[in-house]
N, C-alpha and C positions, 0 to 999 in steps of 0.2 A: 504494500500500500504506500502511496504517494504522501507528502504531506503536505495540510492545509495550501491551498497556490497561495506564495509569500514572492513580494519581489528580494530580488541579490540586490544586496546594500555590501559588497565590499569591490573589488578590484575585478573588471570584464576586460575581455578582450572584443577589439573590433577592427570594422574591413578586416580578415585575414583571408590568406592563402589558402585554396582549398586542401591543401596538407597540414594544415594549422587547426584540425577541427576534428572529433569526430562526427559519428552520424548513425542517424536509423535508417537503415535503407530496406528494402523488398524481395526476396528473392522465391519468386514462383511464391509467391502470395504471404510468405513467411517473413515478416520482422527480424533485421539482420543488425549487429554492429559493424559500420562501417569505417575504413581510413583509406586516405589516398596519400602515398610515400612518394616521395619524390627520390628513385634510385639514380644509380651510379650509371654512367652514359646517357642521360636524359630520358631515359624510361620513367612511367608512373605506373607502380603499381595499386592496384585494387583491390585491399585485402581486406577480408571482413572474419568475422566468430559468431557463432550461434551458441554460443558460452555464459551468456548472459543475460537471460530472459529477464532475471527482475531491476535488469539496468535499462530493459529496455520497454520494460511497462511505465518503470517512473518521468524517463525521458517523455514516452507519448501520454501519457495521464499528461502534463502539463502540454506539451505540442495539443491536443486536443481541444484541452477546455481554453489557450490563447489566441488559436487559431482554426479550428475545426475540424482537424484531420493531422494524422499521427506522420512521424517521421521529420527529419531534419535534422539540422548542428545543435551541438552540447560540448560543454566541455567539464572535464573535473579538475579541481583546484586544488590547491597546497593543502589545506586543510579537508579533502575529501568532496567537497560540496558538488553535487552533480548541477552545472547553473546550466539554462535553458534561453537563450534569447529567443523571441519572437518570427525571426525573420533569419536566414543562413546568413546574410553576408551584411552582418550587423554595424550599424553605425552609432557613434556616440551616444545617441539620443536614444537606442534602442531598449526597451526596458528585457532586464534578462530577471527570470523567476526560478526558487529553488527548488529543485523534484527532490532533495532530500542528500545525502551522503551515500558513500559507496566506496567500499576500504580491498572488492576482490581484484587480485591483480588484471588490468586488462590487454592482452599482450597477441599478437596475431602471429601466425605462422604464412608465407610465404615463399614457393618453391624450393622449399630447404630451409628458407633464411627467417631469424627471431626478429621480428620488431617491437619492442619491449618497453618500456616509459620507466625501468631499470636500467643501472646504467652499467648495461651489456651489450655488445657490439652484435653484428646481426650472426655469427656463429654463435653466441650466448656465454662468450668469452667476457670476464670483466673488463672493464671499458677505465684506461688513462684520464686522468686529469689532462686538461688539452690536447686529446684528440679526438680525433671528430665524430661528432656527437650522430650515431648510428639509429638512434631509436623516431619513434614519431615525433614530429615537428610540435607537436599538440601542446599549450603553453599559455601559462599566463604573463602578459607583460612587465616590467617594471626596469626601473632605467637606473645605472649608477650614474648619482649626479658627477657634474665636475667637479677634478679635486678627488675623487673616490673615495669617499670617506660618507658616503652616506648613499639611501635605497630610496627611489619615490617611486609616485605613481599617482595617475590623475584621475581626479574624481566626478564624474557629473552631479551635480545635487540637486538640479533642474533644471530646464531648457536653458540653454547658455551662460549656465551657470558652473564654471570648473574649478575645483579644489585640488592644490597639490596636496598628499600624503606624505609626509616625509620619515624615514623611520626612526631616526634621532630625536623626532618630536614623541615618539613612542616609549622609548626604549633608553634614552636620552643618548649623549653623541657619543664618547667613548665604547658605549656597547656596538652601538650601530656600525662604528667605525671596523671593527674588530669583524662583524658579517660584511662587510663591505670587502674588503681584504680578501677574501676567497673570489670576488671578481678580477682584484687589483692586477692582478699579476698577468692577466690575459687581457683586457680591457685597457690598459695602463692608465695615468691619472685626467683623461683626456672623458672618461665614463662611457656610457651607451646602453642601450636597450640591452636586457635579457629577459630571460623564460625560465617560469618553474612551474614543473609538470605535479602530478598526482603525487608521483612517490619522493618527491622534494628532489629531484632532480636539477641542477640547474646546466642550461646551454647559452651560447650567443655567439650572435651571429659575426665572429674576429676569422675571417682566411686562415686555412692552416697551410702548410708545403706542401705540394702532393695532393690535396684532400678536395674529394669531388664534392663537398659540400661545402658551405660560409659557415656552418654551426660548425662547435668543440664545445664538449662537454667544460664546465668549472666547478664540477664538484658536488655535493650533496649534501642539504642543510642536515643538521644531526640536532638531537632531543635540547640539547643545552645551547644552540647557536640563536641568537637573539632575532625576531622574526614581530611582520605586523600581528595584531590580534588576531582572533577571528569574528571574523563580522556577522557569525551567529553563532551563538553558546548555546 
């Protein structure tokens, strides 16, 4: 069972890449989890699981009752939350609604290869601190400011209306500064955008040598690493 439709009051992603997303999709009439990967020589793969039936009732209980028919983008967040925007190829202003939490790993198999939101390479080899980040793109945003020494993220609070989030205003600076540092060294003090998946994963988007992707993994927040709240207890 779904819970009450609540909108998501913390940190969305929007306009993303259709690899940046998962999805409900159809297959021969059956509700599917879907992902689209962006592989190595510019192929896209289309891999989906039928592994997960009550990720994929909650997703469309709210697809339903905001729009009237089931399937589309979702994503899950640092803190578990399965959030729901309205429309797939979501804009600022888009309101996103919570189907509830969701702690099972979601992980797809394709032609051999793991695509995982663990942070394991598509063999299911553990994956280096900068190098390139092999798993689904799927991600929430947040930017190390300049200077690196600190996490934000920006907030709509209503029609054009935007709030930065700063973590230092959380956590105060010298903690914030300390999770900052596991960017630093890949981002240098110049900052930029990154991504944290489900399983606290974090990538971004720095060139590596060699590497057919712009992501590299930086690391994985852990229990004691200072971090936003959560924006629903």
């Amino acid at each position: 069972m779904h819970m009450p439709l609540t909108r998501f009051q913390g940190n969305c992603p929007n306009n993303v890449n259709r690899d940046a997303k998962y999805g409900i999709h159809f297959e021969k009439g059956q509700p599917i989890v879907g992902l689209t990967y962006a592989a190595a020589g510019g192929e896209r793969w289309y891999a989906s699981t039928k592994k997960h039936p009550q990720l994929v009732e909650m997703v469309n209980a709210v697809k339903v009752e905001t729009t009237g028919k089931p399937g589309g983008a979702f994503y899950i967040n640092e803190y578990g939350h399965v959030i729901v925007p309205t429309v797939d190829n979501a804009a600022p202003s888009t309101p996103y609604y919570l189907a509830g939490t969701y702690s099972d790993l979601l992980e797809f198999e394709f032609e051999g290869n793991l695509l995982s939101p663990e942070p394991v390479g598509l063999d299911g080899k553990p994956l280096e601190i900068g190098k390139e980040w092999q798993g689904p793109r799927v991600g929430i945003p947040y930017v190390l400011a300049a200077g690196s020494s600190d996490i934000k993220y920006t907030l709509e609070l209503r029609p054009n209306v935007e709030k930065t989030v700063k973590l230092s205003e959380k956590v105060g600076a010298a903690v914030a500064n300390a999770t900052a540092a596991k960017l630093r060294t890949l981002r240098g003090f110049t900052g930029g955008r990154f991504y944290i998946n489900e399983r606290r994963c974090l990538f971004t988007p720095v060139a590596a040598q060699g590497s057919t992707s712009s992501f590299v993994y930086a690391g994985q927040l852990g229990a004691n690493d200072a971090w936003f709240p959560n924006p629903h207890t």
